[in-house]
C-alpha positions as CSV (number, residue, x, y, z in Angstrom):
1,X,119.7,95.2,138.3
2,X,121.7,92.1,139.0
3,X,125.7,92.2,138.1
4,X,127.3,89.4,138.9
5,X,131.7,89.4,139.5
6,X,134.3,87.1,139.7
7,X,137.6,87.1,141.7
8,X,140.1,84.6,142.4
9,X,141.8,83.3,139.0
10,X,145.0,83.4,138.1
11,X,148.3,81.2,137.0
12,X,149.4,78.0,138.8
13,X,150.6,74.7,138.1
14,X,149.7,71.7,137.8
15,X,148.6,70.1,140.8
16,X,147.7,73.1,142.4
17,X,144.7,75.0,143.6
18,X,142.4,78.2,143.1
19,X,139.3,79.4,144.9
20,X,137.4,81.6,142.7
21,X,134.6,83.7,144.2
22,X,131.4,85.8,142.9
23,X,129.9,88.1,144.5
24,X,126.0,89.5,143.5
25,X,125.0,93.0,144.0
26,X,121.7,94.2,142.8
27,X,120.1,91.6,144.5
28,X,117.9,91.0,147.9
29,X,116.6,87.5,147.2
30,X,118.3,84.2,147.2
31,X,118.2,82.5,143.0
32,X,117.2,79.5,142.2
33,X,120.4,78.3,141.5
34,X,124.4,79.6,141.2
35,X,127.3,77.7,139.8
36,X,130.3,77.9,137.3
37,X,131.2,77.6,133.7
38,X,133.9,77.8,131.6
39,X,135.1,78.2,128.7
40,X,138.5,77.5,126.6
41,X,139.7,78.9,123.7
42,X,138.0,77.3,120.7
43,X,135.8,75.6,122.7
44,X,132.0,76.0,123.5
45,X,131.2,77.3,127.3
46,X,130.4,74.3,129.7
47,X,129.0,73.8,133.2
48,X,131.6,73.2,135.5
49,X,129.6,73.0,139.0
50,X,126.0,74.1,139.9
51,X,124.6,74.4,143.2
52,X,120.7,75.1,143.8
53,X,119.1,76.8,146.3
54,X,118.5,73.6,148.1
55,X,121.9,73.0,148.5
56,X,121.6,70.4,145.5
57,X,125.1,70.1,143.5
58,X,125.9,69.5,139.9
59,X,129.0,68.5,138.4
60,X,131.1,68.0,135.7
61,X,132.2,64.3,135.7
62,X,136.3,66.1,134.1
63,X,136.1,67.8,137.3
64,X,134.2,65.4,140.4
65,X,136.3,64.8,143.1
66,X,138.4,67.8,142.4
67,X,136.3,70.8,142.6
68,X,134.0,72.2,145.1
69,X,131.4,74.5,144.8
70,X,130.6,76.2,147.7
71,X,127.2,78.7,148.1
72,X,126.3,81.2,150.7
73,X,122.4,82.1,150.5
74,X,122.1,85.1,152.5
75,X,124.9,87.0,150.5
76,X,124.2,85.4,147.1
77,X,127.5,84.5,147.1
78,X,129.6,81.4,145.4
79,X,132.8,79.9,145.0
80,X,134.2,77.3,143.7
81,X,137.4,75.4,145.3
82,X,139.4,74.2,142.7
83,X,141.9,71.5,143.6
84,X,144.4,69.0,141.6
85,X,143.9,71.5,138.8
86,X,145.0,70.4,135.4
87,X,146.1,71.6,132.4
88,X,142.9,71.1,130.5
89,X,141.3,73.3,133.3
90,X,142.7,76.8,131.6
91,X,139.9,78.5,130.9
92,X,137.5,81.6,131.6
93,X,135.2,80.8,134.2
94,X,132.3,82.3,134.7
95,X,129.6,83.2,137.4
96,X,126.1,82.3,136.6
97,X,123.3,82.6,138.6
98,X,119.1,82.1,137.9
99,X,116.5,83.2,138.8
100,X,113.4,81.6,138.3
101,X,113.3,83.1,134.8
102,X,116.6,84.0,133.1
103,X,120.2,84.2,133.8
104,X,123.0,86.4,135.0
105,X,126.3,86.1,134.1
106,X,129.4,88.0,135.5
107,X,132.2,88.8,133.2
108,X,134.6,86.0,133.8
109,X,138.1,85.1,135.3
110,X,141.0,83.7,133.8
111,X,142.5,80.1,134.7
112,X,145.7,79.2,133.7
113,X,147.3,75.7,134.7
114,X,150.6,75.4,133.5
115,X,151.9,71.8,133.0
């Protein structure tokens, strides 16, 4: 059974930066793809950055140029550098990662950019 979880978030200012990290345990096989979403209060939950197997890379277009997702295949492991962060970045972000069929989702991480 795959369980996904999240490190890394905290408080920092504007203009700072984060790294968040997930980890996957109950796993042996690379997924098809990993990446981040978030979420803010009152708000629906939205990609943020999504890496495939391949190496492949999705983004936002609020957060190009800023963020970088980062995946390690033989751990099942991603994180996401998070750089120039905002004040319209506060959120929970969460790990997600697929396999072909289905999705996993860790329990989220709290970002808080203070302006």
């Amino acid at each position: 059974q795959v369980q996904l979880m999240e490190s890394g978030g905290g408080l920092v200012q504007a203009g700072g930066s984060l790294r968040l990290s997930c980890a996957a345990s109950g796993s042996t096989v690379s997924f098809r793809s990993m990446g981040w979403y978030r979420q803010a209060p009152g708000k629906q939950r939205e990609p943020v950055a999504v890496i495939g197997s391949d190496g492949i890379t999705n983004y936002a277009d609020s957060v190009l140029g800023r963020f970088t997702i980062l995946r390690d295949n033989a751990k099942n492991t991603v994180a996401l550098q998070m750089n120039m962060l905002k004040p319209e970045d506060t959120a929970v972000y969460y790990c997600n990662a697929k396999p072909w069929m289905g999705s996993y989702w860790g329990p989220g991480t709290q970002v808080t950019v203070s302006s």
